[in-house]
C-alpha positions in Angstrom: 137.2 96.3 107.2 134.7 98.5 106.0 134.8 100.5 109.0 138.4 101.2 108.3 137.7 102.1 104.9 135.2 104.5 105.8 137.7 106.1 108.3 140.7 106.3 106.1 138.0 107.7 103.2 136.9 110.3 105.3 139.9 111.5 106.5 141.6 112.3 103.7 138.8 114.0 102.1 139.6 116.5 105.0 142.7 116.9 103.4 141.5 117.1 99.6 139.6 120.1 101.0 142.4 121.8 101.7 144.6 121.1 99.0 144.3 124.4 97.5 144.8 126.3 100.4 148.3 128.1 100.7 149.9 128.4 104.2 148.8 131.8 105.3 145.1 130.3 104.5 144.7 128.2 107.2 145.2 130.4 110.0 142.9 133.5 109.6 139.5 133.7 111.5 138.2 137.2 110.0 134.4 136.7 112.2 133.4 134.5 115.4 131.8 131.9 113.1 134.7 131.3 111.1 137.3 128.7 112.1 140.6 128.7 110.3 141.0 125.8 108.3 144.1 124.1 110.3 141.7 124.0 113.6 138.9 122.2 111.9 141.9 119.9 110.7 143.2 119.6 114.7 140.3 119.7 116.1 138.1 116.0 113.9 141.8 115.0 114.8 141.7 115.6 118.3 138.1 113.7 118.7 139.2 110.8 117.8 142.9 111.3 120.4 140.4 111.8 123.2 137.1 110.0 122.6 138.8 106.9 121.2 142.5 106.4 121.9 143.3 107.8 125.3 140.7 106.1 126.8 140.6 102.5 125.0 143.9 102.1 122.7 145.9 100.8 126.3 149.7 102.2 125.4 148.5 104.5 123.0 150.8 107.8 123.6 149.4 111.4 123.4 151.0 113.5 120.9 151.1 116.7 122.7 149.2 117.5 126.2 148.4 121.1 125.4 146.3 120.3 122.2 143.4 118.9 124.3 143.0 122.7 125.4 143.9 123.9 122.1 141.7 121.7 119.8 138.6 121.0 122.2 135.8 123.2 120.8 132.7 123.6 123.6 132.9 120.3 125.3 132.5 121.1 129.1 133.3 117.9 130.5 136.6 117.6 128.6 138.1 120.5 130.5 139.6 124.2 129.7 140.0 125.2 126.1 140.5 128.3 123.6 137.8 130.8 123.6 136.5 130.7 120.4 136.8 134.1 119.2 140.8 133.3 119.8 140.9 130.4 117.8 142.7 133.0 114.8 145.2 134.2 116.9 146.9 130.5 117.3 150.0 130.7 115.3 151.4 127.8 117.0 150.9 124.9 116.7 152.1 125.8 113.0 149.9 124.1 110.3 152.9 121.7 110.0 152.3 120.4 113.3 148.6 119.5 112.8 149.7 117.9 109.8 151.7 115.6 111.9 149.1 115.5 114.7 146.6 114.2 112.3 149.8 111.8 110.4 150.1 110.8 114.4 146.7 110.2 115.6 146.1 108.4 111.9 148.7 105.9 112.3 147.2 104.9 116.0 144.1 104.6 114.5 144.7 101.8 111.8 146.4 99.6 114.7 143.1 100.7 117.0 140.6 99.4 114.0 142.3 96.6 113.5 141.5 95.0 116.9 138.4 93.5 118.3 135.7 96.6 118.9 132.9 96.4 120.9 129.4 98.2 119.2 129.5 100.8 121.7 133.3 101.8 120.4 132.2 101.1 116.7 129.2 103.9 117.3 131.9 106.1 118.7 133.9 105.8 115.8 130.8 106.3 113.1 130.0 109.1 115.3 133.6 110.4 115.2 133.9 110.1 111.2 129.9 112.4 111.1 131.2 114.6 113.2 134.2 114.9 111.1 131.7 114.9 107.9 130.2 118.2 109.8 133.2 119.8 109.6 134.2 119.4 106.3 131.2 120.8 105.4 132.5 123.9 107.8 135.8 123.8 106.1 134.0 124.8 102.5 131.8 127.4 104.1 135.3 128.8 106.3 137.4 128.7 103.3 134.6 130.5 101.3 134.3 133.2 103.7 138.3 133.5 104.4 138.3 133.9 100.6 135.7 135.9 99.6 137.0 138.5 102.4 140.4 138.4 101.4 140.6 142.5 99.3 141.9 139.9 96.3 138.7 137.6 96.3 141.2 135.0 95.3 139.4 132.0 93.2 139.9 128.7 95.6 139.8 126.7 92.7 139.7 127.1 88.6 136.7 124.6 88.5 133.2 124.2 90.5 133.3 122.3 93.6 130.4 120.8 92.5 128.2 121.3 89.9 124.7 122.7 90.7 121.6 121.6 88.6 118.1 122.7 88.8 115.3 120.4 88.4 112.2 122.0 86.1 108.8 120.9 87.1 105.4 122.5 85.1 104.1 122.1 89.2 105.1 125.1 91.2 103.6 123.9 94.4 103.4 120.4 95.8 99.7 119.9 97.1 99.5 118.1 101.1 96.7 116.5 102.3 95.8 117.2 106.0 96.7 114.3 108.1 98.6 112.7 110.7 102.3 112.4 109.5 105.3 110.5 111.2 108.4 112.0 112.0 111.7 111.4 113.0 114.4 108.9 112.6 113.4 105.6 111.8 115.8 102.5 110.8 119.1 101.0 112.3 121.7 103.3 110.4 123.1 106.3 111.8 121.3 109.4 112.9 122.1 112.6 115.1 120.5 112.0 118.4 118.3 115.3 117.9 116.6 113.1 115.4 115.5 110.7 117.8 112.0 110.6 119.0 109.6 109.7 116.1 106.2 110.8 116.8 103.3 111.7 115.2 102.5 115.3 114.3 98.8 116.7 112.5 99.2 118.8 109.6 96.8 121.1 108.0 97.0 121.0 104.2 99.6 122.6 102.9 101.3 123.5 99.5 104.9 123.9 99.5 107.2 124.8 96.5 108.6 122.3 93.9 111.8 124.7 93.1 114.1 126.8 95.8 114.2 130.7 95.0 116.8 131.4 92.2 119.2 134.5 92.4 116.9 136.4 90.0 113.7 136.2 91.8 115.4 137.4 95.0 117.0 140.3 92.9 113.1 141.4 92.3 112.5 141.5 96.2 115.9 144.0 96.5 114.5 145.7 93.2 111.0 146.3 95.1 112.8 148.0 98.1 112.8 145.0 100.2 115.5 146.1 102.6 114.3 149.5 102.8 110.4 148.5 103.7 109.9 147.3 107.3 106.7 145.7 106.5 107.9 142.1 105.7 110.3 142.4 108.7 110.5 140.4 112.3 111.6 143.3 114.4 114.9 141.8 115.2 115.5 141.3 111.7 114.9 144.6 110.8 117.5 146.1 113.7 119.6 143.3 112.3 119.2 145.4 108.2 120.1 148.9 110.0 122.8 147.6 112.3 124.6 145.5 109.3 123.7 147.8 107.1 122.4 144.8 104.9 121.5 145.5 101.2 121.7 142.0 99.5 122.7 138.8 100.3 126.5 137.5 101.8 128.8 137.6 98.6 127.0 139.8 96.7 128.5 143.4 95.3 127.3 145.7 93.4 130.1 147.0 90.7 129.9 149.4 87.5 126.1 149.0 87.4 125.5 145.0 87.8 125.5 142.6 90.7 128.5 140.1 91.0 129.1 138.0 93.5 132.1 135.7 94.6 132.1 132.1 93.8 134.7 129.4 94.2 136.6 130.9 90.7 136.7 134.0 91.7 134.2 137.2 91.4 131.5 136.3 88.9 128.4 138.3 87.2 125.3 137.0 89.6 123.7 134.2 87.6 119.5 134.1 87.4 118.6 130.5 87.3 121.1 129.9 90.5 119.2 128.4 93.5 119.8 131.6 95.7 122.4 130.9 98.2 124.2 132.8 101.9 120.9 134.2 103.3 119.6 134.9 106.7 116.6 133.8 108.4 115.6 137.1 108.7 116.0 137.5 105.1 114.3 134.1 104.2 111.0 135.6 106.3 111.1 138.9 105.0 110.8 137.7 101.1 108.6 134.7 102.1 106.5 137.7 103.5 106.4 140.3 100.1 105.5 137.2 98.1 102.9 137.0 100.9 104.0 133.2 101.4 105.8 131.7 104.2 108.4 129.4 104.9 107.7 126.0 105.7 107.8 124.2 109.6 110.5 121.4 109.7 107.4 119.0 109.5 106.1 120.0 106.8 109.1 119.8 105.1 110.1 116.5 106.4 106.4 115.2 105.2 106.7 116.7 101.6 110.7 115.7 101.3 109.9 112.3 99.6 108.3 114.3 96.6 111.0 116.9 96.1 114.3 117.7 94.4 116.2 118.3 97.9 120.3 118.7 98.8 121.2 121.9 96.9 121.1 124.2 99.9 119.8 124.3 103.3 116.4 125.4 103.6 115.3 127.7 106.2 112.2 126.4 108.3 109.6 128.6 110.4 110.7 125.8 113.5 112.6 126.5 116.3 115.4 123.8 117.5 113.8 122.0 120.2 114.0 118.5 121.4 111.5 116.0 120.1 109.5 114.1 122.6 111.5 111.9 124.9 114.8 113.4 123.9 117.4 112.5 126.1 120.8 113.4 126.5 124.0 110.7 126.4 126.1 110.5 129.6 129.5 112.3 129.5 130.7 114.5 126.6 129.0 113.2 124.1 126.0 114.3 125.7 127.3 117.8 124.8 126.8 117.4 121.1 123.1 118.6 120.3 120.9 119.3 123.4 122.7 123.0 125.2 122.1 124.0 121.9 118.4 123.9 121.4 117.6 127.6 122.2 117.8 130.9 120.0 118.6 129.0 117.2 115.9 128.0 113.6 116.1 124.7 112.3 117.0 124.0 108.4 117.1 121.3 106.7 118.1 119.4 103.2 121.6 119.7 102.4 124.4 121.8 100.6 126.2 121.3 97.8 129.2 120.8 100.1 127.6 118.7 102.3 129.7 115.8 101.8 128.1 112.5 100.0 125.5 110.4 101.7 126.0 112.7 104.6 122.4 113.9 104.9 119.1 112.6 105.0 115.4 113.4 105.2 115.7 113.8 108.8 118.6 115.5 109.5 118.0 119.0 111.4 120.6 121.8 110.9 120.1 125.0 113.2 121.8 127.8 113.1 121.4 131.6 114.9 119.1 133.4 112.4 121.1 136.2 111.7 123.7 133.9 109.8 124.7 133.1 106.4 128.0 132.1 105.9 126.6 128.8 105.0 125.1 127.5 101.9 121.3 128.5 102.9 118.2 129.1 100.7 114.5 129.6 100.4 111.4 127.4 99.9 108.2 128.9 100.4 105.1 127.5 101.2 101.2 128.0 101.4 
């Protein structure tokens, strides 16, 4: 019963998302990284159709053949599928035809939950509803992005998504003793598998910061010249300034003689104490660097967690994405989830402000390219 509770709550949060969006929202894809809205929806959908349903629901039917090629996003073993930079250029199935995919695929799914399920098909479901978690968190950073590109900057919504408060601590810096620390997953609950593999790392002692960077501390580093001085820049990053053309962070413009950027309601003057928020990795190192700080590794982040105010935005680490020790991948598709991506690609970790409840933990590890920052990423130094 729970199970199908946490299915049918998950699923229509999906939706909820959405709710604001008009029609013509969910179909654009202005860059690579951004999906429209009604292929995240199709797409958790289809998940569940082909992990679940086709292959252990006996008499289940398939709603539509071609949506396996249209909705299946890098999963090799499942077969052919739409390039990704295409994805925008699917005006069929119309949004009203996901909506009854989903209605569809829904409808098996209560008869599916309601019979006897082994663990290994109850994992697979969890699994399916985390995965689905993922992309609503997608679906706020996509919508966002649609939005905040639209010539209009329409406001998706007269009120905050969610409500962001900064903790004050007299402490600037947590103090770390050297040590041996453990890390990984530990427990029976869910994890990602790229958070299996607990081991024991050494640590030299460390201080790392009690508060993110806000908006106006960040503004100080663009005051300074920090785009303009290739000192406190990798060398990729600083092609990645003069190729972009980067002069502040994602969002932010500068208009009759003060900084606004666009939030959920709309375009709105910059605010100070804000945890700074749509930043590169590039960008993270180069004002870690003019403070003449650093960015944390993923273990000493993971170490220090326990003691912090964490979840506000995804915090840029100094770790690459690689497998811990004994990381194995599952047989089949599923195998596919974490492991071809660990390469290229700089680990965060925390959480979002629309990273959906109970969703993260202290080991979850994000990654991402480190030229991006359509999603909800910010700074925390360390020393």
């Amino acid at each position: 019963m729970q199970l199908k509770n946490d299915f049918n709550t998950v699923r229509k949060r999906s939706m909820h998302i959405c709710a604001p969006l008009k029609t013509e929202d969910y179909v654009v894809q202005p860059v690579v990284d951004v999906s429209p809205p009604k292929w995240h929806l199709g797409h958790t959908t289809w998940f569940f159709e082909t992990f679940l349903l086709k292959p252990h629901f006996p008499g289940y039917k398939e709603f539509d053949p071609n949506y396996n090629f249209v909705f299946n996003s890098y999963y090799e073993t499942v077969g052919a599928r739409v390039i990704r930079t295409d994805r925008g250029n699917l005006s069929r199935p119309a949004v009203e035809d996901v909506m009854r995919y989903r209605e569809h695929v829904d409808k098996a799914m209560q008869a599916f939950l309601d019979t006897e399920l082994s663990d290994e098909i109850r994992s697979l479901i969890v699994l399916g509803l985390n995965h689905e978690e993922q992309h609503q968190e997608l679906l706020y950073t996509d919508i966002k992005y649609i939005l905040g590109h639209n010539p209009l900057m329409p406001a998706y919504s007269d009120t905050a998504v969610t409500s962001i408060t900064t903790p004050v601590t007299e402490q600037p810096f947590l103090q770390m003793p050297a040590g041996l620390y453990e890390i990984g997953y530990k427990g029976d609950g869910f994890c990602f598998d790229n958070e299996l593999g607990r081991h024991t790392v050494y640590l030299q002692d460390y201080q790392i910061s009690t508060q993110l960077v806000t908006n106006a501390e960040y503004l100080e580093f663009m005051e300074a010249g920090g785009y303009s001085d290739f000192r406190h820049w990798h060398a990729e990053g600083w092609d990645w300034v003069k190729r972009e053309q980067v002069k502040a962070p994602l969002y932010w413009h500068f208009v009759d003689g003060k900084w606004m950027q666009y939030t959920w309601q709309g375009q709105q003057p910059v605010a100070d104490d804000d945890p700074l928020c749509h930043i590169s990795y590039y960008e993270a190192t180069a004002y870690a660097s003019w403070k003449g700080l650093r960015l944390p590794t993923e273990f000493e982040w993971e170490a220090a967690a326990p003691q912090l105010s964490w979840g506000q935005r995804w915090e840029w680490t100094e770790s690459a994405y690689l497998p811990y020790p004994g990381f194995t991948k599952a047989p089949g598709a599923i195998g596919e989830y974490n492991g071809k991506f660990m390469v290229s690609q700089m680990v965060l970790r925390g959480g979002s402000e629309v990273t959906p409840p109970n969703h993260s933990r202290l080991t979850y590890r994000n990654f991402f390219h480190p030229s991006l920052r359509w999603q909800f990423t910010g700074i925390r130094l360390a020393k």
